[in-house]
N, CA, C and O atoms as a CHARMM CRD file, in Angstrom:
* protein
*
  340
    1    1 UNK  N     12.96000  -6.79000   5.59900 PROA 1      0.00000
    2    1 UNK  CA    11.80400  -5.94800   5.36200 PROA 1      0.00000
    3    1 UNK  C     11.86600  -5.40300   3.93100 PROA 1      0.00000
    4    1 UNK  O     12.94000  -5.12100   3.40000 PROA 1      0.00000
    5    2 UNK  N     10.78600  -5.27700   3.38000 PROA 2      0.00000
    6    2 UNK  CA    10.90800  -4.89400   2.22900 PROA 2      0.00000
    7    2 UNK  C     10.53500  -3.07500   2.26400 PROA 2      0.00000
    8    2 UNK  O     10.10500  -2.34400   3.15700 PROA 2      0.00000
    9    3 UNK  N     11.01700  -2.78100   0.56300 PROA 3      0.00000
   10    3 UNK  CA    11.44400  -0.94600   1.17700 PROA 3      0.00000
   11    3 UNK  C     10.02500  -0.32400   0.62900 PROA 3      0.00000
   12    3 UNK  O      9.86400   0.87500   0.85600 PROA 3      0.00000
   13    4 UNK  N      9.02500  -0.99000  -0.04100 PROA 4      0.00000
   14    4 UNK  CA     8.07700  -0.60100  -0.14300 PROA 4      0.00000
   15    4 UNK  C      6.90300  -1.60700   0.13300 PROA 4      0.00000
   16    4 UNK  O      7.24900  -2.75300  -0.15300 PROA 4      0.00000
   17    5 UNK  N      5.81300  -1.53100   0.53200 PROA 5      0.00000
   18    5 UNK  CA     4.57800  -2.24800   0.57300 PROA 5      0.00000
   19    5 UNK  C      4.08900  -2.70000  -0.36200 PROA 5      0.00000
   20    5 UNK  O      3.81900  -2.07900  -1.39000 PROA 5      0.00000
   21    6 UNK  N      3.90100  -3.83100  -0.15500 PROA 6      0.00000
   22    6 UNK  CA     3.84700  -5.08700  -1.44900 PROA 6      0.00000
   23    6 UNK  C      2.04200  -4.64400  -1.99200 PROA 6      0.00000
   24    6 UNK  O      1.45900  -5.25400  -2.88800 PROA 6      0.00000
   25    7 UNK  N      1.58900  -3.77600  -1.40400 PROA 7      0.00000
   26    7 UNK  CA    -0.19600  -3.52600  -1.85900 PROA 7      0.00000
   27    7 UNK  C     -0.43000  -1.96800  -2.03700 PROA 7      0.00000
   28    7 UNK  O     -1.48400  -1.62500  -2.57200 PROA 7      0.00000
   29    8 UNK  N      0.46200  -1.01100  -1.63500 PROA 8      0.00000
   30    8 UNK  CA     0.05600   0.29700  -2.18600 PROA 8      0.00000
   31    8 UNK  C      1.58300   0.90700  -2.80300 PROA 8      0.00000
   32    8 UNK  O      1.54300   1.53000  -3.86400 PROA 8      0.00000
   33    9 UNK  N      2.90100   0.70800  -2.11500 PROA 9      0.00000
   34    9 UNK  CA     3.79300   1.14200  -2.57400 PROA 9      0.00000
   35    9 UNK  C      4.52200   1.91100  -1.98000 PROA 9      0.00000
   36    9 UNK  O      5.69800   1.98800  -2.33600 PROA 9      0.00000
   37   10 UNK  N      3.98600   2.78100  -0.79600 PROA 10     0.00000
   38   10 UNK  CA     4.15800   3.25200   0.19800 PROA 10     0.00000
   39   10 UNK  C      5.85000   2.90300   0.66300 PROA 10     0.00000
   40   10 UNK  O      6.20500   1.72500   0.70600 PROA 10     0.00000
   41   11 UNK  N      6.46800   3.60800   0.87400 PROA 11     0.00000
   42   11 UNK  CA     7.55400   3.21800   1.30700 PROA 11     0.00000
   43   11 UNK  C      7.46400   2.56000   2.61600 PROA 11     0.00000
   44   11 UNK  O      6.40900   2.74700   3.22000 PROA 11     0.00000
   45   12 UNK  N      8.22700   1.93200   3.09700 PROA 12     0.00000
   46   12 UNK  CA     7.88200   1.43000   4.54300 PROA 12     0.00000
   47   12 UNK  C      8.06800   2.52900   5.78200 PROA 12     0.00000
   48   12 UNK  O      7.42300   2.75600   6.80500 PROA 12     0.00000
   49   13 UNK  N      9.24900   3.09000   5.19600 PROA 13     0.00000
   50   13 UNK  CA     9.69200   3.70900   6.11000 PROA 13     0.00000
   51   13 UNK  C      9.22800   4.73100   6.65400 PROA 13     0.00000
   52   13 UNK  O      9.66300   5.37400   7.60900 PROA 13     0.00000
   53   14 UNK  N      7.73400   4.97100   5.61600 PROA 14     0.00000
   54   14 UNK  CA     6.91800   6.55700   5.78100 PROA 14     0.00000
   55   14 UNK  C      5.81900   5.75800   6.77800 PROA 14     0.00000
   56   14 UNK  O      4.97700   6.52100   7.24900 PROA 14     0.00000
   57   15 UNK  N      5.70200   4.49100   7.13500 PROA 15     0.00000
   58   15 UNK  CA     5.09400   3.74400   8.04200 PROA 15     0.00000
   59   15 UNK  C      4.98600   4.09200   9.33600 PROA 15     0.00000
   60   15 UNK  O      6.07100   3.79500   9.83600 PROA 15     0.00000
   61   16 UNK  N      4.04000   4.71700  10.44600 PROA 16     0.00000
   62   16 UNK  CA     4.52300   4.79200  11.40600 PROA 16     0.00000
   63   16 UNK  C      4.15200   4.02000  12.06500 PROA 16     0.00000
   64   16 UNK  O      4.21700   4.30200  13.26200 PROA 16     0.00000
   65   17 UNK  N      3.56100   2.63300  11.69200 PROA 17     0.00000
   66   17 UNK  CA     3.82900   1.48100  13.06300 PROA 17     0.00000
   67   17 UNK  C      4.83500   0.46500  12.59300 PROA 17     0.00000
   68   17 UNK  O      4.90500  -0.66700  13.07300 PROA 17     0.00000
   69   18 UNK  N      5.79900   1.03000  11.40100 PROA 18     0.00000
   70   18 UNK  CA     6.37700   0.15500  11.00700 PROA 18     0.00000
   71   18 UNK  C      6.17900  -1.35600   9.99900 PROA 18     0.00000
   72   18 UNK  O      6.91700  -2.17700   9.45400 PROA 18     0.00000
   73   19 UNK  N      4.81500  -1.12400  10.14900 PROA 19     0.00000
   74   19 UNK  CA     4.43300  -2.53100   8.75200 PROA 19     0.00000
   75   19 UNK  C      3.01200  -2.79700   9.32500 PROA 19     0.00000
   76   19 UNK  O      2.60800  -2.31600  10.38300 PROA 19     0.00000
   77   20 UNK  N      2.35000  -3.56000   8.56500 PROA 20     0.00000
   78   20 UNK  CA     1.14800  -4.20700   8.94700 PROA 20     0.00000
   79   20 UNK  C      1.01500  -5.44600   9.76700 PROA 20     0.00000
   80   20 UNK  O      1.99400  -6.16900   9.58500 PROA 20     0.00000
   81   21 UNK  N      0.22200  -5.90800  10.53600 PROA 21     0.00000
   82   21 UNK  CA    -0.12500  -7.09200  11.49200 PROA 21     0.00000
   83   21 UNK  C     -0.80900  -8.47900  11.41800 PROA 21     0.00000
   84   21 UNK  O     -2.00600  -8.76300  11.46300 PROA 21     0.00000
   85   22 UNK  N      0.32300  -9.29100  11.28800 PROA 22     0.00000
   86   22 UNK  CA    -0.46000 -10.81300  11.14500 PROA 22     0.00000
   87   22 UNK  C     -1.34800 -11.42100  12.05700 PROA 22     0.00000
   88   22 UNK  O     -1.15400 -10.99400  13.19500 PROA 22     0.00000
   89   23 UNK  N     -2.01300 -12.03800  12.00100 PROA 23     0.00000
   90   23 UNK  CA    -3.25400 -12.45000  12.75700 PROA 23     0.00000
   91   23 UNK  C     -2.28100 -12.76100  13.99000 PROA 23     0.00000
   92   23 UNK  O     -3.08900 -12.52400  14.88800 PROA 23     0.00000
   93   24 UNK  N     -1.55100 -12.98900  14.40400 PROA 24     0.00000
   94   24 UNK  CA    -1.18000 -13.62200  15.55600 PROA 24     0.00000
   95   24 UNK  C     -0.48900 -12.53200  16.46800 PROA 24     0.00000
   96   24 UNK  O     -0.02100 -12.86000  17.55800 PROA 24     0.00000
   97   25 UNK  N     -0.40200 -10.58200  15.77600 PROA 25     0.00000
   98   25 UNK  CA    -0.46700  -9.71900  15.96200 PROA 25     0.00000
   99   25 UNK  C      1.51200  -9.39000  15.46000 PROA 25     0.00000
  100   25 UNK  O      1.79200  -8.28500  14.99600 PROA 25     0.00000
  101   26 UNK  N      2.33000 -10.16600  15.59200 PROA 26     0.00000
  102   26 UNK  CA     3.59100  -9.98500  14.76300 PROA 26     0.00000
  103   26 UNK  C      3.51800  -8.79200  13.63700 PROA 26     0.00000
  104   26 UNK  O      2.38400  -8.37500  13.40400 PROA 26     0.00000
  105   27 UNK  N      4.23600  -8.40000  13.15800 PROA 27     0.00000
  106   27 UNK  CA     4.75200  -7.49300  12.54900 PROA 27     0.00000
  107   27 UNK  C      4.73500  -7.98000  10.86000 PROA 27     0.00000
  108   27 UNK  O      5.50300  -8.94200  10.86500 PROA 27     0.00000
  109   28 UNK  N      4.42900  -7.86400   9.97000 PROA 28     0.00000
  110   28 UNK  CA     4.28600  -8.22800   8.66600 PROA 28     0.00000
  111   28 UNK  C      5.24600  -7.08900   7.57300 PROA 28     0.00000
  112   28 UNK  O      4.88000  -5.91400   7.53800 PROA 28     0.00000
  113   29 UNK  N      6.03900  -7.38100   7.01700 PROA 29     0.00000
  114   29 UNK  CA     7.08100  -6.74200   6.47200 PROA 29     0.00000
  115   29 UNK  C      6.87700  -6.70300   5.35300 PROA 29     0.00000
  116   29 UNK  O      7.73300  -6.43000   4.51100 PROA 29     0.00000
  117   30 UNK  N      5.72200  -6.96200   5.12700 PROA 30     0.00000
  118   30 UNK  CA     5.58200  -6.84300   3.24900 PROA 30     0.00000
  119   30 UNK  C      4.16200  -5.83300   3.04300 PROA 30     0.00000
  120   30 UNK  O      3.86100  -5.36300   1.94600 PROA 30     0.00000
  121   31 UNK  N      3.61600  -5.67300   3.90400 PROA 31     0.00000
  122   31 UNK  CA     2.27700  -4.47000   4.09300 PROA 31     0.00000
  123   31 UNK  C      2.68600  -3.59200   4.96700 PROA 31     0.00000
  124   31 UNK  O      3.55200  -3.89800   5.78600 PROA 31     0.00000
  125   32 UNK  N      1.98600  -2.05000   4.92300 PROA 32     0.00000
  126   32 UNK  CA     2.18300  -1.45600   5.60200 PROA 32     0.00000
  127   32 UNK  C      1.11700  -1.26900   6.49000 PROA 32     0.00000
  128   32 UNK  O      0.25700  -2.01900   6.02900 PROA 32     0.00000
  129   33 UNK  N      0.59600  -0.66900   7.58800 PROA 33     0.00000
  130   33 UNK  CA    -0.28700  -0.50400   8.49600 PROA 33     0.00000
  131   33 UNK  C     -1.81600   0.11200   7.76300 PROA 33     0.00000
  132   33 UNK  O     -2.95700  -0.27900   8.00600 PROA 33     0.00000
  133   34 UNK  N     -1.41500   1.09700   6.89400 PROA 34     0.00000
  134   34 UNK  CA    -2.84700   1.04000   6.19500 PROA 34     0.00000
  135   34 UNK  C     -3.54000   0.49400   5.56300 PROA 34     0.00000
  136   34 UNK  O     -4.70600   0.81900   5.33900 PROA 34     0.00000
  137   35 UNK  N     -2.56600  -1.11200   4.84800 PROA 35     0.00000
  138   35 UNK  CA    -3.25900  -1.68000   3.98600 PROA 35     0.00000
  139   35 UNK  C     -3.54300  -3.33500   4.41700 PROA 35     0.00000
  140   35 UNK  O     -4.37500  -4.13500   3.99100 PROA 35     0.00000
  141   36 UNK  N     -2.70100  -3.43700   5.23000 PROA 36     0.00000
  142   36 UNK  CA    -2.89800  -4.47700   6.20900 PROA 36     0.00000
  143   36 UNK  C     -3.09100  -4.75100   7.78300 PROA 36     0.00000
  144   36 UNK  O     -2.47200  -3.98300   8.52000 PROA 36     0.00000
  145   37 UNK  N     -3.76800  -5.61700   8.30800 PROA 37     0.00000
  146   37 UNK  CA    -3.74300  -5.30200   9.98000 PROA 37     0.00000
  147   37 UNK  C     -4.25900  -6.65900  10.72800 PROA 37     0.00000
  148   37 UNK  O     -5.19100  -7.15000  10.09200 PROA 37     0.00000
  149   38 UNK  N     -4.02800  -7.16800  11.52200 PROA 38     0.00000
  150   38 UNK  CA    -4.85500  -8.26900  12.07100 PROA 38     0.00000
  151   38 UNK  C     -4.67800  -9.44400  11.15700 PROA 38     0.00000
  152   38 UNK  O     -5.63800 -10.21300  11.10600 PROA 38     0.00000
  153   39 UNK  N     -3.61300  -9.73000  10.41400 PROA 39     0.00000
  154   39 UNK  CA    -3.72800 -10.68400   8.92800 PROA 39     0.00000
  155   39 UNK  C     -4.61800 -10.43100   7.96800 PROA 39     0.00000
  156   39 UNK  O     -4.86200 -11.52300   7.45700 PROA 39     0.00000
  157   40 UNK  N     -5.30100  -9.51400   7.38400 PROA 40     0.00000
  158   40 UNK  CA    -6.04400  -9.45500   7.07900 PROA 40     0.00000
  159   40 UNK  C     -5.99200  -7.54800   5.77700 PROA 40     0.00000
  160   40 UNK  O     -5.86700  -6.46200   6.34300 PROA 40     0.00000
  161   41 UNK  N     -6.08600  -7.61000   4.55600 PROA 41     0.00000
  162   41 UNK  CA    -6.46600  -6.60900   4.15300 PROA 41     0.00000
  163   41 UNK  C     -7.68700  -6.08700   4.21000 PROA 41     0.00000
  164   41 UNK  O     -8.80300  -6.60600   4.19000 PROA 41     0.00000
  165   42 UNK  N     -7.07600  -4.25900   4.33300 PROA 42     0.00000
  166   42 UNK  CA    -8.20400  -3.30000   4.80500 PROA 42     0.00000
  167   42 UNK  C     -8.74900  -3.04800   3.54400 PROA 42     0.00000
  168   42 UNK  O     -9.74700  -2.32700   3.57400 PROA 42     0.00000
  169   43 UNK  N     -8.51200  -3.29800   2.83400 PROA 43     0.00000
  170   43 UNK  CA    -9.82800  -3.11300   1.37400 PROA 43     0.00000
  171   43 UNK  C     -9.48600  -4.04000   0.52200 PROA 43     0.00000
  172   43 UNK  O     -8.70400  -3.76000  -0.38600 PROA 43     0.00000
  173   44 UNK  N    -10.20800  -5.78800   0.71200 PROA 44     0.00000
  174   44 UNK  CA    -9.91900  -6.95600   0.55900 PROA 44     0.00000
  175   44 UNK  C    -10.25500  -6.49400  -0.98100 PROA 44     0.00000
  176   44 UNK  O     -9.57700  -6.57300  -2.00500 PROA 44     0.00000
  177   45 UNK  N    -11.57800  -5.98000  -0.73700 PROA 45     0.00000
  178   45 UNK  CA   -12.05600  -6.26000  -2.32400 PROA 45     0.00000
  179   45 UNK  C    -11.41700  -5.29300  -4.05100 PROA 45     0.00000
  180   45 UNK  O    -11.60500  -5.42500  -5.26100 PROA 45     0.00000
  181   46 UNK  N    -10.56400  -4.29700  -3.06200 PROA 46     0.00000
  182   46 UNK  CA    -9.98900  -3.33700  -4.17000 PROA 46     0.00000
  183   46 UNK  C     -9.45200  -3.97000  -5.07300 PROA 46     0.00000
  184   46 UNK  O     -9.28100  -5.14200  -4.73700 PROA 46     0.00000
  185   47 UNK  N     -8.95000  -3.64000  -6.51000 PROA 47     0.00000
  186   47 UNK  CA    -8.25600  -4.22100  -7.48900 PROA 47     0.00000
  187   47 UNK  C     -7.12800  -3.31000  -7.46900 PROA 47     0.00000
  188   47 UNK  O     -7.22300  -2.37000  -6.68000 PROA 47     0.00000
  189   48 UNK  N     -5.95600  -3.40600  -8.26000 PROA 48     0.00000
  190   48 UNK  CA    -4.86300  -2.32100  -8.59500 PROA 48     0.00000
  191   48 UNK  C     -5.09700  -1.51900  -8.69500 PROA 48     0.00000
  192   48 UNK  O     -4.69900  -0.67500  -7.89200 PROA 48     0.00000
  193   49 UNK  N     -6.03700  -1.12800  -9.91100 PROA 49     0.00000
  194   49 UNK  CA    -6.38500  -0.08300 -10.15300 PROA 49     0.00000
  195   49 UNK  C     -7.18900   0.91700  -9.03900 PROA 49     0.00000
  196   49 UNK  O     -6.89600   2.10900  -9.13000 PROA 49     0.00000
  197   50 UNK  N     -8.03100   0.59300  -8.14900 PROA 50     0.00000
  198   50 UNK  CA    -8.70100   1.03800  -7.25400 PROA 50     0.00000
  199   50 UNK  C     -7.53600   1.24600  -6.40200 PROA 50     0.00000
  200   50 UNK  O     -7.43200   2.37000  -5.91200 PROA 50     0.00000
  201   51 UNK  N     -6.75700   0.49300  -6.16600 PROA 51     0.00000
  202   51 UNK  CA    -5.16100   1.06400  -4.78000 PROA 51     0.00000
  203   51 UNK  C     -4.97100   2.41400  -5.47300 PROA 51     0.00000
  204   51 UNK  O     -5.15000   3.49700  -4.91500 PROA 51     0.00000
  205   52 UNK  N     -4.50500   2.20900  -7.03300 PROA 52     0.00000
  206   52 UNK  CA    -4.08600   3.34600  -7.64000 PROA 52     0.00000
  207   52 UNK  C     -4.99600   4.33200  -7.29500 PROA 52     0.00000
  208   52 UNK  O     -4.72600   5.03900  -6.32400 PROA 52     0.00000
  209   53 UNK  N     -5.98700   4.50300  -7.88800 PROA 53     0.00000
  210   53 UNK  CA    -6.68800   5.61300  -7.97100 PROA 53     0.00000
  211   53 UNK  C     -7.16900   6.24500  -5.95600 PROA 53     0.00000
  212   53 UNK  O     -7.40700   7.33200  -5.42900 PROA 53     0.00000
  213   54 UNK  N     -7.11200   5.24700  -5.63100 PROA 54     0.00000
  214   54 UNK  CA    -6.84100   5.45000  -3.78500 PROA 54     0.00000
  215   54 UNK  C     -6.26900   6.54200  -3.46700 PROA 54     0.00000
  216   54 UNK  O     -6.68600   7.59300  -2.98000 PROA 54     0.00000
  217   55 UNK  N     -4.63500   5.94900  -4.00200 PROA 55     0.00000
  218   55 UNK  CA    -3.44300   6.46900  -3.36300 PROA 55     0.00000
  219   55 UNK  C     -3.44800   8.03200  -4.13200 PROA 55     0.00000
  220   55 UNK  O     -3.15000   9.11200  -3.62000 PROA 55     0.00000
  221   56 UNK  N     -3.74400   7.84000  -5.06700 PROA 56     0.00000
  222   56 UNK  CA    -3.83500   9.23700  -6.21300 PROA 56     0.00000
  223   56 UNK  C     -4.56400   9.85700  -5.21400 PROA 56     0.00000
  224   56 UNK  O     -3.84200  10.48100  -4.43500 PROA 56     0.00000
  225   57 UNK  N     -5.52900   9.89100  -5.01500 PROA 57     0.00000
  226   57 UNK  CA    -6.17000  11.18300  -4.17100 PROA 57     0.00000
  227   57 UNK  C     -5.70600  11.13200  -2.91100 PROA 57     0.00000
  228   57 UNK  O     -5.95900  12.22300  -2.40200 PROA 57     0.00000
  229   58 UNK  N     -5.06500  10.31400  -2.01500 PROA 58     0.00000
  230   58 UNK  CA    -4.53500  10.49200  -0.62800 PROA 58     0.00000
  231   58 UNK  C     -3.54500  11.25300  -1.03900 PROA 58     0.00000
  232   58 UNK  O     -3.80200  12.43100  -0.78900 PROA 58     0.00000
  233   59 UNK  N     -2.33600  11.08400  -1.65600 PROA 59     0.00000
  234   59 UNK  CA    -1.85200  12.07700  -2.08900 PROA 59     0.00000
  235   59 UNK  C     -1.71000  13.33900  -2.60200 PROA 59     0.00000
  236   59 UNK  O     -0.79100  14.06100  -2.21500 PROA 59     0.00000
  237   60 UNK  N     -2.67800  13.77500  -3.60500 PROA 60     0.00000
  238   60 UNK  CA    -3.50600  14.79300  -3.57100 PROA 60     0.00000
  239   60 UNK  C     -3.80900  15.88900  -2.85300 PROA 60     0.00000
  240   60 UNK  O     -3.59500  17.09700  -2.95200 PROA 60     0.00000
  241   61 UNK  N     -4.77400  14.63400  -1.54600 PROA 61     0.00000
  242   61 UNK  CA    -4.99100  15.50800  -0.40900 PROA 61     0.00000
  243   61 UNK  C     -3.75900  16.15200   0.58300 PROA 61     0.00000
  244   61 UNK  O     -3.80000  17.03500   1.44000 PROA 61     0.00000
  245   62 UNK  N     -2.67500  15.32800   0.08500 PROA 62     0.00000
  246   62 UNK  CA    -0.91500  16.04300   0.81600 PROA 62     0.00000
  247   62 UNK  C     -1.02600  16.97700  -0.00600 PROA 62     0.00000
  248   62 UNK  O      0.04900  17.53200   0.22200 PROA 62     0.00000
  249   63 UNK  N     -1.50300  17.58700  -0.79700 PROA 63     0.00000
  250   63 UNK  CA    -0.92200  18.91800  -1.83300 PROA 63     0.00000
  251   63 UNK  C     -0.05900  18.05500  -3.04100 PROA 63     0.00000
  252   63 UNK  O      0.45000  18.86700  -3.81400 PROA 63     0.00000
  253   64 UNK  N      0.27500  16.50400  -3.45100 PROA 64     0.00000
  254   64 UNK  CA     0.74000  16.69900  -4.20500 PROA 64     0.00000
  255   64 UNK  C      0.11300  16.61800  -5.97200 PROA 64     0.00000
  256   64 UNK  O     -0.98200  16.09500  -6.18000 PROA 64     0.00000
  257   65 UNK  N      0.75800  17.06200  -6.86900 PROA 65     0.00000
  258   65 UNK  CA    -0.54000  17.13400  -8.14300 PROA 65     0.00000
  259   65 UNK  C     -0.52400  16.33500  -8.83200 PROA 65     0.00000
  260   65 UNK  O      0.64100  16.02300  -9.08300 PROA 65     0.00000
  261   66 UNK  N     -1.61800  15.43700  -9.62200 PROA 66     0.00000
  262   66 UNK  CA    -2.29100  14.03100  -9.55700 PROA 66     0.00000
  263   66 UNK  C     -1.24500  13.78400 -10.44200 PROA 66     0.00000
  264   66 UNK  O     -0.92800  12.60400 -10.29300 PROA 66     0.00000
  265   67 UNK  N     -0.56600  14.30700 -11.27400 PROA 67     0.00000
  266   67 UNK  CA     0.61500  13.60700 -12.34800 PROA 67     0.00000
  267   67 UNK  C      1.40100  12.85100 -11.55200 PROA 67     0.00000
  268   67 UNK  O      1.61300  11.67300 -11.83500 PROA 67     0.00000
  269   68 UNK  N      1.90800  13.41600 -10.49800 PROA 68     0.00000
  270   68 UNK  CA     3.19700  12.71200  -9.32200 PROA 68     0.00000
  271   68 UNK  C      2.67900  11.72700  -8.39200 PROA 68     0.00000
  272   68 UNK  O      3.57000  10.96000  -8.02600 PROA 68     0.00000
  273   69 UNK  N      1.53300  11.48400  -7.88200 PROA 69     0.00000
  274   69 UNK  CA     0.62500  10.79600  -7.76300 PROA 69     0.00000
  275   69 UNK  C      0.80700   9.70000  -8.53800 PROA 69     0.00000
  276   69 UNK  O      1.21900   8.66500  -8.01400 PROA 69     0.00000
  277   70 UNK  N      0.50800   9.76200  -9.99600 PROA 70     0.00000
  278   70 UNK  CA     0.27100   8.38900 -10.58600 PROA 70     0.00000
  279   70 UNK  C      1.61900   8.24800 -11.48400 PROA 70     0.00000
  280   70 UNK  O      1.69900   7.58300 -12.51700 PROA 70     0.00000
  281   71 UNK  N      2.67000   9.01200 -10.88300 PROA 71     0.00000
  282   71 UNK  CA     4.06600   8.48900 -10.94300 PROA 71     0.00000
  283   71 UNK  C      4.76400   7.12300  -9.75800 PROA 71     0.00000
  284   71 UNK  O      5.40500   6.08300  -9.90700 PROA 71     0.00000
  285   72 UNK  N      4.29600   7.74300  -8.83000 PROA 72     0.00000
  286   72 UNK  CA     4.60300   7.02600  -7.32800 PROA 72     0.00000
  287   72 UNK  C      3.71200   5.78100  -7.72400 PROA 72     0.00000
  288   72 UNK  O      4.17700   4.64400  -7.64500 PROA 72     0.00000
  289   73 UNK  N      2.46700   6.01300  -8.13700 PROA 73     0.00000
  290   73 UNK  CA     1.98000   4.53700  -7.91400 PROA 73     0.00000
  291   73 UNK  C      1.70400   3.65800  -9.57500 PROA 73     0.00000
  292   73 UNK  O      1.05200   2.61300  -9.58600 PROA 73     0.00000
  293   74 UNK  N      2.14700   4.10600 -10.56300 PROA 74     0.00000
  294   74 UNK  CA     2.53600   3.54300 -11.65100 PROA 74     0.00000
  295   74 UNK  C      2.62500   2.14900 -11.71000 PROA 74     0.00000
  296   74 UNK  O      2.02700   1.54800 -12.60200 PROA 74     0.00000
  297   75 UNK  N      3.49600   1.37600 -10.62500 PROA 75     0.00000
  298   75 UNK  CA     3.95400   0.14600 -10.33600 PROA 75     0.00000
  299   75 UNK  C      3.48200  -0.88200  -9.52900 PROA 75     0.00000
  300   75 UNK  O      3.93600  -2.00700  -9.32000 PROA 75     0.00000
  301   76 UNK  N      2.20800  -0.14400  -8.98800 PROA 76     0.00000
  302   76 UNK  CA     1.29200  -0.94600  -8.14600 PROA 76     0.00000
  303   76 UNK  C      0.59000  -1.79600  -8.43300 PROA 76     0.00000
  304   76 UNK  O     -0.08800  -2.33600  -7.55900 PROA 76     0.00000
  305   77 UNK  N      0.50200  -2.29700 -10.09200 PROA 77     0.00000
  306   77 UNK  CA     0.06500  -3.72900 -10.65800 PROA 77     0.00000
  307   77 UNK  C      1.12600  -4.75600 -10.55700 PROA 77     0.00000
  308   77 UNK  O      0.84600  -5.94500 -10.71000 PROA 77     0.00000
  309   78 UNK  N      2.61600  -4.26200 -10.24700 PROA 78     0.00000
  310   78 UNK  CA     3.57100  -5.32200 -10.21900 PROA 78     0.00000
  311   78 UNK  C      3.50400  -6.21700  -9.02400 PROA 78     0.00000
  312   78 UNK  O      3.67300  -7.43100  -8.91900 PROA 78     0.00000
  313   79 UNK  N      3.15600  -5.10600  -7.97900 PROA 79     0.00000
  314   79 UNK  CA     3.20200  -5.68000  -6.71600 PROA 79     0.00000
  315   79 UNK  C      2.89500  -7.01000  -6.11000 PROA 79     0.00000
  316   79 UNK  O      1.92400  -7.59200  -6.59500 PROA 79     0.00000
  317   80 UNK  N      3.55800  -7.61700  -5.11000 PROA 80     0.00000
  318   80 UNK  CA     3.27600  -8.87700  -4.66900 PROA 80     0.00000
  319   80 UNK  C      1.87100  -8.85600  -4.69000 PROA 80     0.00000
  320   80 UNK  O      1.50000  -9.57500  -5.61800 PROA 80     0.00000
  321   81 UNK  N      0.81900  -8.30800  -4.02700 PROA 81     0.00000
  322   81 UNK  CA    -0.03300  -8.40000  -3.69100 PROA 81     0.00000
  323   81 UNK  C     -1.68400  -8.77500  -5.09500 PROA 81     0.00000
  324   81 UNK  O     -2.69200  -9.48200  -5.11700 PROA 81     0.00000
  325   82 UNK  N     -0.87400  -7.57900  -6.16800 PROA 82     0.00000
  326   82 UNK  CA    -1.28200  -7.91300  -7.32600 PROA 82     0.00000
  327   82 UNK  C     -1.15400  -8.29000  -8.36200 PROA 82     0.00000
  328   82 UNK  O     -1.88600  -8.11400  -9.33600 PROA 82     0.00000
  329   83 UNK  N      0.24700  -9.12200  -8.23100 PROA 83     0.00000
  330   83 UNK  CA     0.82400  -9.62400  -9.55700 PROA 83     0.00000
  331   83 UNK  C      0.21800 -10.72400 -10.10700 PROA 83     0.00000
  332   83 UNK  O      0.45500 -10.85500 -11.30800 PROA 83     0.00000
  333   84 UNK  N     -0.76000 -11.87500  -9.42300 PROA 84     0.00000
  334   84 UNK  CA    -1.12100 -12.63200  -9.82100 PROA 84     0.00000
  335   84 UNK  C     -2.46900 -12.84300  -9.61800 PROA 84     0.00000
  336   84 UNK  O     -3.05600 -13.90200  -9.39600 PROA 84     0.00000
  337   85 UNK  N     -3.01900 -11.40000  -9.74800 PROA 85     0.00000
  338   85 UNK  CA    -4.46100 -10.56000  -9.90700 PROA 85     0.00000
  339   85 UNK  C     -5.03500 -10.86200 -11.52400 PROA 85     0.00000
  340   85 UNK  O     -6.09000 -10.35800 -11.90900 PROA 85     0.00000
């Protein structure tokens, strides 16, 4: 399993179904449940930047302040999901 989600960054472990769902309903170890489900991404059409700016305000809305925010997700253009975006 990998220790963060290959599409927002999310640690896995802050996961509470444990990862996202391949079409055949299995367990997917490289997404986490919010960003993947059913094989399939939940906001197909987002770019990096849109995850980023996503996650920036979900976080946010935890109380934390948007600098630390776009510390945590800084690295979300590397990601599997968008590296060859």
């Amino acid at each position: 399993m990998n220790k963060f989600c290959q599409s927002c960054g999310m640690p896995m472990k802050k996961d509470p179904q444990g990862g996202g769902t391949n079409s055949d309903g299995t367990k997917n170890t490289d997404y986490c449940s919010y960003c993947y489900q059913q094989g399939a991404f939940k906001n197909p059409d987002f770019t990096a930047k849109q995850m980023q700016d996503f996650c920036i305000v979900k976080m946010q809305e935890m109380g934390m302040p948007k600098f630390i925010g776009w510390l945590f997700t800084r690295n979300i253009p590397r990601l599997k999901r968008w590296k060859n975006s």
